[in-house]
N, C-alpha and C positions, 0 to 999 in steps of 0.2 A: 367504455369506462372513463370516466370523469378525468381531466388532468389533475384535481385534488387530490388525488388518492396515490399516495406514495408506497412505493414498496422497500423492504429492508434492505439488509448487502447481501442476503445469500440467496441460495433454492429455497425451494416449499419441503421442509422435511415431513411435512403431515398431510397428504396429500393421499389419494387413489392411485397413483403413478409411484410413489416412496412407498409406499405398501406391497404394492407387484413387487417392485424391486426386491423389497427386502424377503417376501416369498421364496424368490427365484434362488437366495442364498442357501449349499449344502448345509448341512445339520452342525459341522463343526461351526461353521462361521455363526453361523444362527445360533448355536451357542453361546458363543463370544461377546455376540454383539447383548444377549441379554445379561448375560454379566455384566457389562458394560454400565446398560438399563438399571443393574440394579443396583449396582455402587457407587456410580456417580450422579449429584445432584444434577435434576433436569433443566434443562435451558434448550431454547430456540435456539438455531444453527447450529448445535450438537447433537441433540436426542430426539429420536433415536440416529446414530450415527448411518452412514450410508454403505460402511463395509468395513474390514478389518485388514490392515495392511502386514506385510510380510517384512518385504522389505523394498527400497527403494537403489538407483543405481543411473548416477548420468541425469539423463531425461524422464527416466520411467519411476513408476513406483509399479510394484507388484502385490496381491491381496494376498490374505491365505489362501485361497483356493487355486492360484499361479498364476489369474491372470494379470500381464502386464498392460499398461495404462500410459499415455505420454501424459504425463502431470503440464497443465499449461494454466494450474493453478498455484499450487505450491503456499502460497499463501506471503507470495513474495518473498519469500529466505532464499532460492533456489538459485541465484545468479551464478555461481559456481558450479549447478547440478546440485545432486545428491551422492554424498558418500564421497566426495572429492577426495582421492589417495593422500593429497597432500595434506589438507588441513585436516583429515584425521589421525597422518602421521604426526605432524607439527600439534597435535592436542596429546598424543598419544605419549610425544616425548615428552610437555609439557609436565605430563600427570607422573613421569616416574622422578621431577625435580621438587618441581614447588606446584600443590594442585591448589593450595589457600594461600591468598595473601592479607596475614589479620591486620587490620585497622591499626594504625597507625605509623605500617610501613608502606612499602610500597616495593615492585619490582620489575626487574628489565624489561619486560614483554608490555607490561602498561605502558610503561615510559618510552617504548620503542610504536607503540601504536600510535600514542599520545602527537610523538613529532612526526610520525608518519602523514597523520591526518593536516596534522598543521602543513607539511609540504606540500600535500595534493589540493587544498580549499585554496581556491582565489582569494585577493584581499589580506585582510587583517584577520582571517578565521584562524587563531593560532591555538585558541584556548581551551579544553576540553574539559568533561568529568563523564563519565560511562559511567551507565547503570544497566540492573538486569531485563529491562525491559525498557521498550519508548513510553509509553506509556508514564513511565518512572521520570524518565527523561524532557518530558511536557512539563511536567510539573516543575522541573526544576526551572524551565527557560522562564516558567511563570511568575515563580521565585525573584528571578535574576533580574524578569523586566521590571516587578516593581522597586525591585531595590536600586534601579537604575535611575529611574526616573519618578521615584515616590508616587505614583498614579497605582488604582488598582484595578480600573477596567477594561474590558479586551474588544474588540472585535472581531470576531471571526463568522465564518460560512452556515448556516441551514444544510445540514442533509452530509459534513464533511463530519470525516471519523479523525480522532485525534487519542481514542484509550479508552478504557471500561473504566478507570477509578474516576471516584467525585470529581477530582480539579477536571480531569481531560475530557468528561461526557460535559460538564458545564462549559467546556468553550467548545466543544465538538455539536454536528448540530442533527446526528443520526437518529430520530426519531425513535426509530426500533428499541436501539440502547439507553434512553431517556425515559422509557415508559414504566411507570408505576415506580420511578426514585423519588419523587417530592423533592422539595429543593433543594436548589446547586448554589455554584458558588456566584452570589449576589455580583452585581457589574459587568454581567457579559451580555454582549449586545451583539445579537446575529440579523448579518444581512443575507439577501437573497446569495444563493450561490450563481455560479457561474454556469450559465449555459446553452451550448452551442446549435443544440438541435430542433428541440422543441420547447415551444414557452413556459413558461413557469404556472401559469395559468392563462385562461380562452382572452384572445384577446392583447395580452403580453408584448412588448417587442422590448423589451428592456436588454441591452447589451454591456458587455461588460465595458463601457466606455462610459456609461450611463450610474452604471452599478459604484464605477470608480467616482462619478460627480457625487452618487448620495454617501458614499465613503465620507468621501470632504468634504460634504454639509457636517455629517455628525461629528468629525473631529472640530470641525468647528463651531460648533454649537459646546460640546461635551469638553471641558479641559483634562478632566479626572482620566479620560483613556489613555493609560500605557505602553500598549502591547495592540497587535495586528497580527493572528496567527489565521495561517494559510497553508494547505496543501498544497506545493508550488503545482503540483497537477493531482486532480481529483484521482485516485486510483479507482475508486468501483467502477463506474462508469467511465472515467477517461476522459475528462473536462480538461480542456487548452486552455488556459488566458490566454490573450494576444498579447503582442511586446508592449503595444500602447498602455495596457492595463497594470502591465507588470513595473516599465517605467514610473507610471501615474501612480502606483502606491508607493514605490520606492520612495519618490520626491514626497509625497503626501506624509512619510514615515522623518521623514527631514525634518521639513517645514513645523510640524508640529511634537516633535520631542516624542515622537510614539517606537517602540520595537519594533522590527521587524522578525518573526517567528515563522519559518520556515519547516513545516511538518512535509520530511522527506525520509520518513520510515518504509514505506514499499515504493515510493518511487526513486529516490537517491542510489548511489552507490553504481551506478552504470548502468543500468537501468534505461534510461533514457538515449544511452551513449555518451554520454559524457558520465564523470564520477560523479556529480548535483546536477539535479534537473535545473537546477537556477541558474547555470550557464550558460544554457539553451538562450538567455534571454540579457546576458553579458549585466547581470544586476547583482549584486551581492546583499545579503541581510545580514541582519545585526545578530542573527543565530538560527542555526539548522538542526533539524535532530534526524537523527540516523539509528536506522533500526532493521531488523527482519535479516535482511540477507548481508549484515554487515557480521554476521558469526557466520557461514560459509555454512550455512542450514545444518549444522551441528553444535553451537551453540547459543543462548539467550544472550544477546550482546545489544546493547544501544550505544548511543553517544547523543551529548550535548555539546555543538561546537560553536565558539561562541567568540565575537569580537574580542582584540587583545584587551581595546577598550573598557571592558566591561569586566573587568580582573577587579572585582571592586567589595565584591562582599565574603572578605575577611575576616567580619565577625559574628558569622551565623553559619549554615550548614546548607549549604545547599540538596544536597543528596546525603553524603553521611552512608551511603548501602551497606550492608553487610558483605555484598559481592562486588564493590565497587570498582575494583583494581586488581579482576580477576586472571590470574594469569593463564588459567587455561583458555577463558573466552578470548583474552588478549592475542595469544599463542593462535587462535582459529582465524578472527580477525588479518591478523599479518599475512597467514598464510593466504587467505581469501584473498585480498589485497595483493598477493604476490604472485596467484593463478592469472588474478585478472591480468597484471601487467606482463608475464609470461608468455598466455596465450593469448595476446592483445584482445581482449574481449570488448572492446571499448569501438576498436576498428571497425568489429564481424558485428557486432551491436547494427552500427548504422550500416552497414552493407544487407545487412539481414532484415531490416528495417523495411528496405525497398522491396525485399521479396513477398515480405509480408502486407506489403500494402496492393502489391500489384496481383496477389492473391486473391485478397480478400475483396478490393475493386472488381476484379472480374467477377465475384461469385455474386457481388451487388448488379451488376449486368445482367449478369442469369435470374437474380432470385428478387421478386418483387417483393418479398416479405424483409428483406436487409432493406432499411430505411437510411440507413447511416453508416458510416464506417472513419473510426479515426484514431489517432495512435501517433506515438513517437517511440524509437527503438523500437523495444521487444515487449511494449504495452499497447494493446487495441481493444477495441470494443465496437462489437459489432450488435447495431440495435435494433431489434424487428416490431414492424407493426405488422398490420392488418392491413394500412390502406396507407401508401405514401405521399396525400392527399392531407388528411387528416390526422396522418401519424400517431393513431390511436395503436397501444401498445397488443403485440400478438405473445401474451402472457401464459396461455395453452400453449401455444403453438412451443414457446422459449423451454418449456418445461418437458413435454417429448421431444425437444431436441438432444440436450441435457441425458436424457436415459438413451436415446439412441448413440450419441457418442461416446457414451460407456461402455453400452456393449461393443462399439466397433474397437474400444482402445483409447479414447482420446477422454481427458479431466478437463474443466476450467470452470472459471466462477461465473455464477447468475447474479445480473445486479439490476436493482431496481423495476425487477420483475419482469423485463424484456431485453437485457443487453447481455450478451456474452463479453465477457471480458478473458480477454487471451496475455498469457504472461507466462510464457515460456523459458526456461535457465536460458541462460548466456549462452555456455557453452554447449547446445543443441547444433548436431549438425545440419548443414544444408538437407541431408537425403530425408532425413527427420522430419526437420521443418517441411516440406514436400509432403512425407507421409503422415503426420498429422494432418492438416491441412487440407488432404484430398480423402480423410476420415468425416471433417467439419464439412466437405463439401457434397458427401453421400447424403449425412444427415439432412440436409436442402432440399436431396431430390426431388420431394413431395409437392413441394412449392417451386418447380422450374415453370419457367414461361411458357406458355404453350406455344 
């Protein structure tokens, strides 16, 4: 297969392999799921859905049918687990005081997250506005960069997700979600993304040191560019910058009056072990957005947090939400926030970090089909070809992997048609992490060394 040919963020839901599966489903579920079929509008990585959940609990999610599953997708909300006692006690209380807070007040739990966040960000990050999704939240930093610095065009990545609405698919550069919208918002200018493993196309050696000089050609060429939005680490696949690169745009983001946009909705918030992945690399930006697992995967919580600096636009609206200063999301929030620092989840993060990596390295010893293996914390992605040689993607092979680690118990996402990407809650114990793991490592057998 070509290296031109790109694949989405998720599985193949239309597939000979998605078919068996959804065969193998008892008649209630197969029920369900054609209800599903028939009331909700069809789209790619939804429909047909892959099963009907029950419930969920910790690490696991459970189907209707009872079987349990280590969720090591989650869909990045899950840093706290699922069903945390706390933050759905702490939402529970929340909901018999004040469940709406209407526009034009505001109340304790906001304002308690509000300076919470401002304690924990490095630097000058003091400033906040939460919205009910990041996605909501993109938009606004987009808002804020140009009101900052009067400029209205962006920079950012090929192939990075940043939102399904118009402003976030126009600087986001996910192919998948771009297709069949006609046009976005005019001034976004994407460059190659960042990547570690295999070229971009035959022939390639272009590195992110490289990537960072045509960075600073086009700011120098271009005045009009504003704004520089970045996944500080790619989530589908699991893209590092290196510090060099990370330095190099920071200064780059100086030197020519441009934002720095920090999109750290599934990788922020401890994630990485630290609470911003942009620590990892001692650099601060001019705004970060936070999203997914900043509601303790019980509710739609974002945040835009944002230089003190940058308190500037007074006389327009940035967000304006209807749920903007939500006290129950807020109430979830705190509580999240208060598991992590409780059960130092931040510590067991990078402790858990080395298990997982010296895991999944041995399973790269044994299995010639793991081409790659790379990760910080409790985010990896393990990427298979066919031949380690030529690194051409084992895109089959990815996809009965996938349905064998179902059946044995074990979730995670498929991305870019050959990489498991593994992203386990925080709070996953040692014995867990082991029995997941040595689920991922059955699925392999077929492909052990001889």
């Amino acid at each position: 297969m070509s290296n031109h040919v790109r694949h989405g963020e998720g599985d193949v839901n239309q597939s000979p392999l998605r078919s068996h599966w959804m065969a193998s489903h008892q008649k209630d579920t197969t029920d369900w799921l054609q209800e599903d079929e028939t009331y909700f509008l069809h789209q790619s990585l939804s429909t047909p859905c892959l099963d009907v959940l029950e419930g969920a609990q910790g690490a696991t999610i459970t189907t209707l049918e009872g079987k349990e599953l280590y969720d090591f997708h989650g869909n990045a909300v899950h840093q706290v687990g699922f069903q945390h006692p706390h933050v759905i006690e702490s939402m529970k209380k929340q909901l018999d005081t004040l469940s709406f807070s209407t526009r034009r007040y505001t109340n304790k739990p906001a304002i308690q997250l509000a300076k919470k966040l401002a304690e924990l960000a490095p630097g000058s990050l003091s400033k906040s506005l939460f919205a009910p999704g990041a996605t909501s939240a993109i938009g606004m930093a987009l808002k804020l960069a140009r009101i900052a610095t009067g400029k209205h065009k962006t920079i950012s990545m090929w192939e990075s997700f940043h939102g399904a609405s118009m402003d976030a698919l126009s600087v986001g550069g996910e192919a998948h979600f771009r297709r069949q919208i006609g046009p976005l918002l005019p001034g976004v200018i994407h460059v190659p993304p960042i990547q570690t493993y295999r070229p971009l196309w035959e022939g390639a050696s272009l590195d992110d040191r490289q990537l960072a000089s045509y960075i600073e050609y086009i700011l120098s060429q271009d005045e009009d560019i504003g704004a520089i939005v970045m996944e500080t680490i790619r989530n589908t696949d699991v893209q590092i910058p290196s510090q060099a690169f990370m330095e190099k745009i920071r200064e780059l983001c100086n030197t020519y009056n441009v934002k720095l946009i920090f999109d750290e909705t599934a990788i922020g918030f401890g994630r990485t072990g630290t609470w911003f992945a942009f620590e990892q690399y001692n650099i601060t930006p001019d705004m970060v957005v936070l999203g997914k697992g900043f509601g303790g995967a019980a509710f739609p919580m974002a945040a835009l947090l944002a230089d003190e600096a940058l308190d500037i636009a007074h006389d327009t609206s940035l967000g304006h939400f209807t749920h903007e200063k939500s006290p129950v999301g807020a109430a979830a929030s705190l509580a999240t926030i208060e598991v992590m620092e409780q059960e130092q989840l931040l510590s067991k993060t990078k402790a858990f970090e080395h298990i997982m990596r010296e895991r999944l390295e041995g399973m790269k010893n044994q299995f010639e089909i793991i081409g790659d293996v790379r990760g910080l914390g409790l985010l990896f992605a393990v990427e298979l070809v066919q031949d380690r040689v030529t690194k051409q993607k084992a895109t089959k092979e990815v996809e009965e992997m996938m349905y064998k680690c179902l059946e044995l118990g074990l979730s995670f996402k498929v991305s870019k048609g050959n990489v498991l990407q593994l992203c386990p809650p925080l709070t996953i114990t040692e014995q867990q992490l082991h029995e997941a793991l040595d689920r991922l490592e059955a699925s392999l057998m077929p492909h052990r060394k001889e």
